[in-house]
C-alpha positions as CSV (number, residue, x, y, z in Angstrom):
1,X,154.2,31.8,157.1
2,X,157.1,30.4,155.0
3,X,160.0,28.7,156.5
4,X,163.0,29.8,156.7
5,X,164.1,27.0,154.3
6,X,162.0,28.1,151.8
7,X,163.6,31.5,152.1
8,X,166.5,30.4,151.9
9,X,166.0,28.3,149.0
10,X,164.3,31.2,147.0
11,X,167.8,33.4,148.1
12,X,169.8,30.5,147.1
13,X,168.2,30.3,142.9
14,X,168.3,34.0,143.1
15,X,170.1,35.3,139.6
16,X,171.6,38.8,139.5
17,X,171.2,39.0,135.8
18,X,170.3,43.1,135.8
19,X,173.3,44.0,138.5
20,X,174.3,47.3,137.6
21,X,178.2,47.6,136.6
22,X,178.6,50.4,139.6
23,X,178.4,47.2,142.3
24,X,181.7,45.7,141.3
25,X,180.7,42.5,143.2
26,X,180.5,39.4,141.8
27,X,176.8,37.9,142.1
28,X,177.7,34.9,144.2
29,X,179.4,36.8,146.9
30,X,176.7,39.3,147.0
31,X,174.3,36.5,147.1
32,X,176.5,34.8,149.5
33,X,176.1,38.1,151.6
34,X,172.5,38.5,151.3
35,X,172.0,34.9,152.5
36,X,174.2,35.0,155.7
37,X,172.6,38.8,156.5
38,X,169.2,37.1,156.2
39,X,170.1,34.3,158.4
40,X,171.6,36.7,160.8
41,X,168.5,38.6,161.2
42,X,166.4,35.6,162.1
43,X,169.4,35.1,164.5
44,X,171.4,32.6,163.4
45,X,175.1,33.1,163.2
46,X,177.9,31.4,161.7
47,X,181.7,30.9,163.2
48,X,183.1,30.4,160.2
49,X,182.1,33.6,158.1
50,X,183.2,37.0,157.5
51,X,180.2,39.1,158.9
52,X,182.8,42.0,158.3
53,X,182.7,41.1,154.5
54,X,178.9,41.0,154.6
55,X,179.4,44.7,155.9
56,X,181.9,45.5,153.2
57,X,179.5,44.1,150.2
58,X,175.9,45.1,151.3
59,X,175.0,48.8,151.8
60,X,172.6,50.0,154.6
61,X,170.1,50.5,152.1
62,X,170.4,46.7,150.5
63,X,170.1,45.7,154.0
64,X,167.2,47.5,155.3
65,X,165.0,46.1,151.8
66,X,166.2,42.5,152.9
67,X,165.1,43.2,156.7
68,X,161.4,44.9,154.8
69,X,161.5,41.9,152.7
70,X,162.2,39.0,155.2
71,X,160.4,40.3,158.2
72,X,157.9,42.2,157.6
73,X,156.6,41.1,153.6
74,X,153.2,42.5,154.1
75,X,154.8,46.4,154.1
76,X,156.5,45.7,150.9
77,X,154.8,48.0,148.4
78,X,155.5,48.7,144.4
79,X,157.9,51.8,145.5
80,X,160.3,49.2,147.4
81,X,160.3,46.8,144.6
82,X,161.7,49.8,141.8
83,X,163.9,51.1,144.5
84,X,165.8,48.1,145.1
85,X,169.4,49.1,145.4
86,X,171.9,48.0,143.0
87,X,169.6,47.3,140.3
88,X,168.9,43.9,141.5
89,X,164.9,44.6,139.7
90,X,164.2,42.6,137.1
C-alpha cells in the first residue's frame, strides 16, 4: 500500500490546470481543501484549520471521489475518472 506521505506528496504537485471557470476557487485553496479532507479521512485532524472552509469549497460529490480515490483505489473505474467534479480531468 502507499503511504500516506506519498499521498500526500502526489496531492501536494497536483495542478488544476483544466478547472472549470464555474468553481470560482482558486487552485491552492481547493488543493489546500482536498489535502486536509484527505488527511481527515485517514483521521488526522488539525487545530489550526477551517474544516468549515473545507465544507464551503468541496462539494459532496468532490468529496465522495477523494474518499473512492484514497480508500478504496481498487473500485476506481474509467466512469469515476470522466466524472470528476469540477473538471479537475485532464
Amino acid at each position: 500500500g502507499h503511504s500516506l506521505n506519498s499521498i500526500f506528496e502526489v496531492t501536494k504537485s497536483m495542478e488544476f490546470q483544466n478547472l472549470d471557470d464555474k468553481s470560482r476557487v482558486k487552485p491552492d485553496v481547493l488543493k489546500r481543501g482536498i489535502w486536509y479532507y484527505i488527511e481527515l479521512v485517514f483521521g488526522t485532524a488539525h487545530d489550526d484549520y477551517d474544516y468549515h472552509q473545507t465544507n464551503q469549497i468541496l462539494p459532496i460529490e468532490l468529496k465522495k471521489y477523494c474518499k473512492k480515490v484514497t480508500c478504496f483505489p481498487e473500485m476506481v473505474n474509467y466512469s469515476d475518472y470522466v466524472n470528476i467534479p469540477f473538471g479537475l480531468a485532464a
